[in-house]
Biopython code that builds the backbone (N, CA, C, O; Angstrom):
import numpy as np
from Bio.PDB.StructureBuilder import StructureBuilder

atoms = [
    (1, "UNK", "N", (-73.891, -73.982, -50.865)),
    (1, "UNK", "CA", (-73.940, -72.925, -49.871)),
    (1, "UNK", "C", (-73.570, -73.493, -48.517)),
    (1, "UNK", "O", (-74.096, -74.524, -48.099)),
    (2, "UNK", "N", (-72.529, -72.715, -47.732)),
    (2, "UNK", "CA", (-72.208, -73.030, -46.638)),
    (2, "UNK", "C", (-73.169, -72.245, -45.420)),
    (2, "UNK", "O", (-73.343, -71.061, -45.133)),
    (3, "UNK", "N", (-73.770, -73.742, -44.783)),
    (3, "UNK", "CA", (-74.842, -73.310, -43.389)),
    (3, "UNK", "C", (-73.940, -73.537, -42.253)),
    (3, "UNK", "O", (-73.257, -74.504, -41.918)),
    (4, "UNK", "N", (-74.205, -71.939, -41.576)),
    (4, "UNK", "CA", (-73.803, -72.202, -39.970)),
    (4, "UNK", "C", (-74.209, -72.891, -38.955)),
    (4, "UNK", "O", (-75.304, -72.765, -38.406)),
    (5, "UNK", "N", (-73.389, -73.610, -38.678)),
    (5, "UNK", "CA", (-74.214, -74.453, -36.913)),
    (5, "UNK", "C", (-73.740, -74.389, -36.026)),
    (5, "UNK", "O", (-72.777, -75.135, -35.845)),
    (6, "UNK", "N", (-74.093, -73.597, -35.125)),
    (6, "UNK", "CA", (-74.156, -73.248, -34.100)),
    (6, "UNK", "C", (-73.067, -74.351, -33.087)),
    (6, "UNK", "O", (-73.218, -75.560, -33.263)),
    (7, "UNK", "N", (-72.112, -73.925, -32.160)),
    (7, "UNK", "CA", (-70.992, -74.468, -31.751)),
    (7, "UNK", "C", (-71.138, -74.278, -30.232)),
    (7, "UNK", "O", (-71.226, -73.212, -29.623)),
    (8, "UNK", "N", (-71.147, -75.902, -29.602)),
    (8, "UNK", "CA", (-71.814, -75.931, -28.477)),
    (8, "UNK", "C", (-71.009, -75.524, -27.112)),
    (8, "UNK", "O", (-71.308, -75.293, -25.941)),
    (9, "UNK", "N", (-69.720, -75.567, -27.978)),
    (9, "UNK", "CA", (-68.837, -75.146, -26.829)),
    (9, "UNK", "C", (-67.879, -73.984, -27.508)),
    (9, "UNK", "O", (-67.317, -74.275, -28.564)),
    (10, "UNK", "N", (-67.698, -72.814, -26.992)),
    (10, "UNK", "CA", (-67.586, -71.684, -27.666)),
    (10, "UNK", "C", (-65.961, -71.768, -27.816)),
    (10, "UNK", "O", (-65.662, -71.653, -29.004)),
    (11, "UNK", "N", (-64.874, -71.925, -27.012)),
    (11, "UNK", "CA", (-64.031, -72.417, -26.910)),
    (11, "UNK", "C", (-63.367, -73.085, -28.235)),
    (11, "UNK", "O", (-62.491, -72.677, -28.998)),
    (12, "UNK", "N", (-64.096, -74.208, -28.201)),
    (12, "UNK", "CA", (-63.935, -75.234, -29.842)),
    (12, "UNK", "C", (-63.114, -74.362, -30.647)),
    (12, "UNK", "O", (-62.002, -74.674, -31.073)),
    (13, "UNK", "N", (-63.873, -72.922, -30.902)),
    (13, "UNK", "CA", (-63.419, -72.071, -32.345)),
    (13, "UNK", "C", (-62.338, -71.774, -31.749)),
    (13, "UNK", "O", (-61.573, -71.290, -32.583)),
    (14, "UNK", "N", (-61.837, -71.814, -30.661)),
    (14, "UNK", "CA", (-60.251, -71.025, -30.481)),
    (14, "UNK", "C", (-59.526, -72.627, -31.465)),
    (14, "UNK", "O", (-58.425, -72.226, -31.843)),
    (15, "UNK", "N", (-59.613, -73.395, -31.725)),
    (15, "UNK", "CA", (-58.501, -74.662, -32.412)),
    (15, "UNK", "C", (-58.589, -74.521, -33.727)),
    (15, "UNK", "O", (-57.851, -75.272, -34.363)),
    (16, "UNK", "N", (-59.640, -73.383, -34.686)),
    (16, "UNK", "CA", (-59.538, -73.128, -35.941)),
    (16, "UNK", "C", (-60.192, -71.994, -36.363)),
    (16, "UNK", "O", (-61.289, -71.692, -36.833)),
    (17, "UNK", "N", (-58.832, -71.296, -35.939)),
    (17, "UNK", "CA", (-58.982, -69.988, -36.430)),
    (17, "UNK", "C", (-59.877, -69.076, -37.551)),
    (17, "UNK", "O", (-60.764, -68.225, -37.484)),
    (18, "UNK", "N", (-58.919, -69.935, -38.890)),
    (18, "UNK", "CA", (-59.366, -70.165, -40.170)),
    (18, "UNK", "C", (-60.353, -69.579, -40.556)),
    (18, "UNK", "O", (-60.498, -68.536, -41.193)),
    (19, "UNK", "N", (-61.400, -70.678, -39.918)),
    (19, "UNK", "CA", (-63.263, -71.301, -40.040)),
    (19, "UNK", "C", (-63.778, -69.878, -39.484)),
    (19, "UNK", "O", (-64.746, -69.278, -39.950)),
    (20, "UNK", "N", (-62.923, -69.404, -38.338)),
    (20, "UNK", "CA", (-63.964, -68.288, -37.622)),
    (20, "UNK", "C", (-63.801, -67.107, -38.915)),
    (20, "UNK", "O", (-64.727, -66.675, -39.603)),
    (21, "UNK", "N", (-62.207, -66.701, -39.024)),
    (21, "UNK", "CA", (-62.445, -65.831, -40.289)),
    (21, "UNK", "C", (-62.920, -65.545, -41.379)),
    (21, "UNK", "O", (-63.293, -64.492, -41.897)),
    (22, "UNK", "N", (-62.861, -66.933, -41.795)),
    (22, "UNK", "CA", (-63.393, -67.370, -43.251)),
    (22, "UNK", "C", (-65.383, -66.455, -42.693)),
    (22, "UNK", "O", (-66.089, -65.610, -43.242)),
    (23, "UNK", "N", (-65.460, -66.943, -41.922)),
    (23, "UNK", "CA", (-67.175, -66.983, -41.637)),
    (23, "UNK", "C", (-67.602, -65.497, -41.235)),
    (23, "UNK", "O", (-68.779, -65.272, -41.515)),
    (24, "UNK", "N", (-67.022, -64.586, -40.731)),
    (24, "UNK", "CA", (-66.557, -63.438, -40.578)),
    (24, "UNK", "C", (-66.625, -62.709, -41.793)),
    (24, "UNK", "O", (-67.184, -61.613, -41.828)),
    (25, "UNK", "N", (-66.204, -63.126, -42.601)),
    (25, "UNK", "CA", (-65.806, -62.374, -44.030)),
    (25, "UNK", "C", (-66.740, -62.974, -45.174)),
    (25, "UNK", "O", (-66.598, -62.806, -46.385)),
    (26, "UNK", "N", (-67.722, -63.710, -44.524)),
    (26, "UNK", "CA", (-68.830, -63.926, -45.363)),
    (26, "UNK", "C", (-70.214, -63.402, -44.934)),
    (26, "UNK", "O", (-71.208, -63.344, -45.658)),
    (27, "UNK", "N", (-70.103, -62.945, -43.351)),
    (27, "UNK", "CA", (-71.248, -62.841, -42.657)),
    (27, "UNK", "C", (-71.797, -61.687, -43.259)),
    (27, "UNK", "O", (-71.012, -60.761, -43.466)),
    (28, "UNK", "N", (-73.062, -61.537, -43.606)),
    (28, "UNK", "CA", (-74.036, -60.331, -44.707)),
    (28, "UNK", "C", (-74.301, -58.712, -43.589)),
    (28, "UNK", "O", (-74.361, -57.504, -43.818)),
    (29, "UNK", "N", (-74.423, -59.877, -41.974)),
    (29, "UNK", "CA", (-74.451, -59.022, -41.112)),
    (29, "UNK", "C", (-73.372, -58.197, -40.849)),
    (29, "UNK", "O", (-73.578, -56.991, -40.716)),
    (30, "UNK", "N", (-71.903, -58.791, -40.722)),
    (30, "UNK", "CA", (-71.128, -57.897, -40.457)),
    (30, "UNK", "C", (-70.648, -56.929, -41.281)),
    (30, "UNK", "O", (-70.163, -55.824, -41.040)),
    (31, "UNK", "N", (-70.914, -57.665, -42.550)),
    (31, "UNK", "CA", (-70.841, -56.505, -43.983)),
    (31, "UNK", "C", (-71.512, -55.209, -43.731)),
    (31, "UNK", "O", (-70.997, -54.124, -44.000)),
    (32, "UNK", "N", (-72.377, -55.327, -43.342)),
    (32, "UNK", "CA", (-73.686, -54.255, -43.563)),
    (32, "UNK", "C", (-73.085, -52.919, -42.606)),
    (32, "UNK", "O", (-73.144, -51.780, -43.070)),
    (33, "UNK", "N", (-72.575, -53.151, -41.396)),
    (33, "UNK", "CA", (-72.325, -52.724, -40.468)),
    (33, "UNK", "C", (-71.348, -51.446, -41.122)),
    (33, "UNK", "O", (-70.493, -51.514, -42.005)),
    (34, "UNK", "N", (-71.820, -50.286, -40.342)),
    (34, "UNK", "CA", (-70.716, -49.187, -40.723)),
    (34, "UNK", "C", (-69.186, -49.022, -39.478)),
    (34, "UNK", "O", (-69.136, -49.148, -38.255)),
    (35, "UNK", "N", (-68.256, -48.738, -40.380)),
    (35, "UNK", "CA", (-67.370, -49.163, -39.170)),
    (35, "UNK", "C", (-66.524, -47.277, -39.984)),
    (35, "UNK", "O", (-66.707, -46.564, -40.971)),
    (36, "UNK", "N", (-65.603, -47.299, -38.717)),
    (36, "UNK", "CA", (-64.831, -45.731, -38.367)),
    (36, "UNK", "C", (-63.812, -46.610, -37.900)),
    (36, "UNK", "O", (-64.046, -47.524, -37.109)),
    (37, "UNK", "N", (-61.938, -46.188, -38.681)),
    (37, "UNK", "CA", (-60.877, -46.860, -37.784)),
    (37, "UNK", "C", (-60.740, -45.633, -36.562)),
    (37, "UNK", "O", (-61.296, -44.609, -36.961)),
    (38, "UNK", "N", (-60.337, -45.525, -35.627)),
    (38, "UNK", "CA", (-60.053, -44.718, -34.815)),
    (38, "UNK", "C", (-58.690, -45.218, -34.006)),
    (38, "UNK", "O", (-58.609, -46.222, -33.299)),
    (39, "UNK", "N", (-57.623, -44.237, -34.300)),
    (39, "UNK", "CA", (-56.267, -44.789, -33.924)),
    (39, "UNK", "C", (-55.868, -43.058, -32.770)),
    (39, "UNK", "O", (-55.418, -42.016, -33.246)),
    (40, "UNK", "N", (-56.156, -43.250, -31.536)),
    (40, "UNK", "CA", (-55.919, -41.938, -30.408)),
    (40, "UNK", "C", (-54.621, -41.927, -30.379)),
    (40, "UNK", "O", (-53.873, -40.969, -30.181)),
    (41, "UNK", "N", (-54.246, -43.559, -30.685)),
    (41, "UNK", "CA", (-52.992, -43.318, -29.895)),
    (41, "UNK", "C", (-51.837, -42.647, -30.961)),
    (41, "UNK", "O", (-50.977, -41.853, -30.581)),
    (42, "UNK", "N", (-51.931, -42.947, -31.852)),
    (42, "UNK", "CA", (-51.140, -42.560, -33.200)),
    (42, "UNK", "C", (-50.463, -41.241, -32.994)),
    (42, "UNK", "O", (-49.249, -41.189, -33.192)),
    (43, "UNK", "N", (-51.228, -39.982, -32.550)),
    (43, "UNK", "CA", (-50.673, -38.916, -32.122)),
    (43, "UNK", "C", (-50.581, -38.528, -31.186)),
    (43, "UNK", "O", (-51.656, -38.738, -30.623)),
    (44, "UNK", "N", (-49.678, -37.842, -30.304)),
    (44, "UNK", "CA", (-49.398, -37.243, -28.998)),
    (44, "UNK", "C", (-50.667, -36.226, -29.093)),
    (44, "UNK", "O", (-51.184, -35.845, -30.144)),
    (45, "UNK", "N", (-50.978, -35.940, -28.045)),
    (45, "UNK", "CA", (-52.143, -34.722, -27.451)),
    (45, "UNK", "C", (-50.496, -34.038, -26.737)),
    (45, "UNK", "O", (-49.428, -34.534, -26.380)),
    (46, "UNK", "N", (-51.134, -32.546, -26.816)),
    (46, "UNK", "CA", (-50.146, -31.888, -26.231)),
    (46, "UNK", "C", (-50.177, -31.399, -24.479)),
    (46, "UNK", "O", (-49.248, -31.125, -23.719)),
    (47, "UNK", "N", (-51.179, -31.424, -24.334)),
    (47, "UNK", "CA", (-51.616, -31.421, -23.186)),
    (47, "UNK", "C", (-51.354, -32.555, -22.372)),
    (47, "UNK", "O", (-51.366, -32.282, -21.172)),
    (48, "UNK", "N", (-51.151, -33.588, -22.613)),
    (48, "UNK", "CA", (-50.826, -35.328, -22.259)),
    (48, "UNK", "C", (-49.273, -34.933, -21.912)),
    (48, "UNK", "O", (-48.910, -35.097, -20.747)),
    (49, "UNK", "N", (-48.166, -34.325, -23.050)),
    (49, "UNK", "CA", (-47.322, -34.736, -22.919)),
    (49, "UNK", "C", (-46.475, -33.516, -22.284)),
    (49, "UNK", "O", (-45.277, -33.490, -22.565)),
    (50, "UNK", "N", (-46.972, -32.554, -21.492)),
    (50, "UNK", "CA", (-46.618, -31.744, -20.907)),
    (50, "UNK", "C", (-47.163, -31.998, -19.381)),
    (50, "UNK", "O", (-46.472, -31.612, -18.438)),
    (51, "UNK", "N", (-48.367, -32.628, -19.169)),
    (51, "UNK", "CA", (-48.103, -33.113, -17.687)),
    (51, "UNK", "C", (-47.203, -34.714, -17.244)),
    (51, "UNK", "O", (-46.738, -35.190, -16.208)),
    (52, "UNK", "N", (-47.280, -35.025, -18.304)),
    (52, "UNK", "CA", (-46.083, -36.458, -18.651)),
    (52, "UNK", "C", (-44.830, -35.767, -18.294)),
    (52, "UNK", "O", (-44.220, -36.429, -17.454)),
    (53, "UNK", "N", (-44.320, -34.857, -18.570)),
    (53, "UNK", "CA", (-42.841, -34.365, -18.632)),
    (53, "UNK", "C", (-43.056, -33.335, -16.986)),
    (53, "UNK", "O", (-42.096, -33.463, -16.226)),
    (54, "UNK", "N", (-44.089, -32.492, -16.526)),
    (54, "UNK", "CA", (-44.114, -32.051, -15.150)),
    (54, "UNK", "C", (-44.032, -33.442, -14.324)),
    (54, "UNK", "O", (-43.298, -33.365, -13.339)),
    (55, "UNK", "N", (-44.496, -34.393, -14.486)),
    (55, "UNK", "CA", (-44.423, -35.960, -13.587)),
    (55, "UNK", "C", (-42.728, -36.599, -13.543)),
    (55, "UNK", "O", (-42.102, -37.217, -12.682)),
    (56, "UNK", "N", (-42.414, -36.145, -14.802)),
    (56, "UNK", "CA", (-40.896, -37.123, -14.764)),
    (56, "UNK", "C", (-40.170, -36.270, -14.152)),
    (56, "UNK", "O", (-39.314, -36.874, -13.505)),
    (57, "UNK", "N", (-40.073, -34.931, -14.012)),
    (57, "UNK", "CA", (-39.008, -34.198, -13.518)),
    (57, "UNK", "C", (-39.027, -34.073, -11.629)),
    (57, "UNK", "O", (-38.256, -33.562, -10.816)),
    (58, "UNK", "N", (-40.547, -34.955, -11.498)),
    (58, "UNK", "CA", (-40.287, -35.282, -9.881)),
    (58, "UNK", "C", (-39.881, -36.493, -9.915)),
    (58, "UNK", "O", (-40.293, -37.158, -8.964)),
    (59, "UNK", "N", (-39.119, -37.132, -10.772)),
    (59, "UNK", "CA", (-38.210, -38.847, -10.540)),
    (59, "UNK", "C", (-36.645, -38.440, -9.906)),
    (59, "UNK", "O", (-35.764, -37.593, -10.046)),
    (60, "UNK", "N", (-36.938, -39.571, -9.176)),
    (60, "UNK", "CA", (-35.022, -39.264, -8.463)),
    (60, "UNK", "C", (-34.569, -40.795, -9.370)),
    (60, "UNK", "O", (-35.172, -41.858, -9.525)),
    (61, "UNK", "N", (-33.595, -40.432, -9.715)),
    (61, "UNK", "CA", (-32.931, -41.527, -10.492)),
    (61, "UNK", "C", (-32.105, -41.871, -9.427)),
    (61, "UNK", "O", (-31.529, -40.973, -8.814)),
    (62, "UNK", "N", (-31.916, -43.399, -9.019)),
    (62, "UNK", "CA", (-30.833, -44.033, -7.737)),
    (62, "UNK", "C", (-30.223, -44.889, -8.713)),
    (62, "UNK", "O", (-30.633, -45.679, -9.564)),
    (63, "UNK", "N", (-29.025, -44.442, -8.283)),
    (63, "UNK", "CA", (-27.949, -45.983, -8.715)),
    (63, "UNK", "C", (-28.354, -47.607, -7.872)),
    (63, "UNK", "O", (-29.125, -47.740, -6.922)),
    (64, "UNK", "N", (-27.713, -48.495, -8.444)),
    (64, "UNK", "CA", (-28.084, -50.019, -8.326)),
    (64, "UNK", "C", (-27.073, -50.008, -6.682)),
    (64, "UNK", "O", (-27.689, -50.709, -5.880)),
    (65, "UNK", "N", (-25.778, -49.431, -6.041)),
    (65, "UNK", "CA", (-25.606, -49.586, -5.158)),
    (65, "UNK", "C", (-25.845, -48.862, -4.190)),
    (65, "UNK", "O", (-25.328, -49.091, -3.097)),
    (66, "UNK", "N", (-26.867, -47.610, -4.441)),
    (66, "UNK", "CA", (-27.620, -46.410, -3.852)),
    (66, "UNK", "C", (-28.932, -47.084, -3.132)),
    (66, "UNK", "O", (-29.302, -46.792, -1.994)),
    (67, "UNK", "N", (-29.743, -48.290, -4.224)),
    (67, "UNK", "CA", (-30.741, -48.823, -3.687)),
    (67, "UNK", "C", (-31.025, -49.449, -2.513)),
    (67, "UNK", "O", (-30.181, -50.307, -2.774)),
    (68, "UNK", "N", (-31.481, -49.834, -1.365)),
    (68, "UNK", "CA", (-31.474, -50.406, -0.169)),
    (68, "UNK", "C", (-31.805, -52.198, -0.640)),
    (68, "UNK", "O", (-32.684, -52.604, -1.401)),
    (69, "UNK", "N", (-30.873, -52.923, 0.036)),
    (69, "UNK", "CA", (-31.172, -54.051, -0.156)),
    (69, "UNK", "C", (-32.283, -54.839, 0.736)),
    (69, "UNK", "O", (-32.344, -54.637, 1.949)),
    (70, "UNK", "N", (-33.313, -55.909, -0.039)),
    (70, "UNK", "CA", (-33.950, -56.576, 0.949)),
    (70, "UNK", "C", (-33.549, -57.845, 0.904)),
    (70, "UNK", "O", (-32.888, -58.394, 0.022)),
    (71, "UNK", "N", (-34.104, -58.421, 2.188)),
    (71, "UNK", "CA", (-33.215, -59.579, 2.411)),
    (71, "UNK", "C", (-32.676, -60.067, 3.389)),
    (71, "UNK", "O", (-31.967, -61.066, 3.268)),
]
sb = StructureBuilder()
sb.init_structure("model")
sb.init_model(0)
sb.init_chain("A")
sb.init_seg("    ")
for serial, (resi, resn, name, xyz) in enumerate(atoms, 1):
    if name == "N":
        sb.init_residue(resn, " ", resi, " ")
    sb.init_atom(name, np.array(xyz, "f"), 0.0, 1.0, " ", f" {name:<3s}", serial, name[0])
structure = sb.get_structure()
């Protein structure tokens, strides 16, 4: 049986990845835990993308020799 010990500098685990997953996917605690994926972004809201499109139609598009130079 593999015992956890505690890692004095937390950091350390960023050089082996691995070990953190491996330990992750054994932990009884995180098993137990109820989890929900939740993906918002996946679909447009319609309401989002109708004040998105009232916002772009106040853009002035300038050409590259229209722009003011600094300098």
């Amino acid at each position: 049986m593999h015992s956890v010990q505690p890692v004095a500098n937390p950091f350390a685990l960023l050089l082996n990845p691995e070990a953190v997953v491996a330990e992750m996917e054994r932990s009884e605690r995180l098993n137990r835990l109820s989890s929900r994926i939740c993906r918002p972004l996946d679909r447009p809201h319609p309401a989002d993308t109708s004040e998105s499109q009232a916002n772009d139609s106040n853009l002035v598009m300038l050409d590259s020799e229209d722009s003011p130079r600094i300098g």
